[in-house]
C-alpha positions, 0 to 999 in steps of 0.5 A: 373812502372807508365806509361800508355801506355807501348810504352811511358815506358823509362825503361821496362823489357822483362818480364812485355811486354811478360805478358802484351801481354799475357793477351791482347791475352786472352780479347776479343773484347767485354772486351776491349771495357768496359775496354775502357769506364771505361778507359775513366773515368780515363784518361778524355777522351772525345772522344770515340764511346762508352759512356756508358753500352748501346752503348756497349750493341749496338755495341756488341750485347749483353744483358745486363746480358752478360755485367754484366758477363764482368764488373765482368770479367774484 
């Protein structure tokens, strides 16, 4: 399966969307939000709110030790 968004998936089986929201229930917010900005490499997406490793450590209020621990995560 190749496509990015799974609403934009032709053919897609009930398996892969049970999986997909499976894991989306375990991330928070936080985890998200660095996906996101990694995310936004891949795709060339200019518009975004967060920019870089300090706007998330802002918007979350985390250290950048806890951001660290993410990065890892995700």
């Amino acid at each position: 399966m190749d496509c990015i968004n799974i609403a934009q998936c032709e053919t897609i089986n009930e398996d892969f969307v049970l999986i997909f929201y499976d894991l989306l229930s375990e991330l928070r917010m936080v985890d998200l939000t660095v996906l996101k900005l990694y995310g936004r490499y891949y795709l060339n997406d200019e518009i975004m709110d967060v920019n870089g490793y300090d706007d998330v450590l802002g918007k979350h209020k985390i250290t950048y030790e806890q951001y660290d621990l993410v990065c890892a995560k995700t």
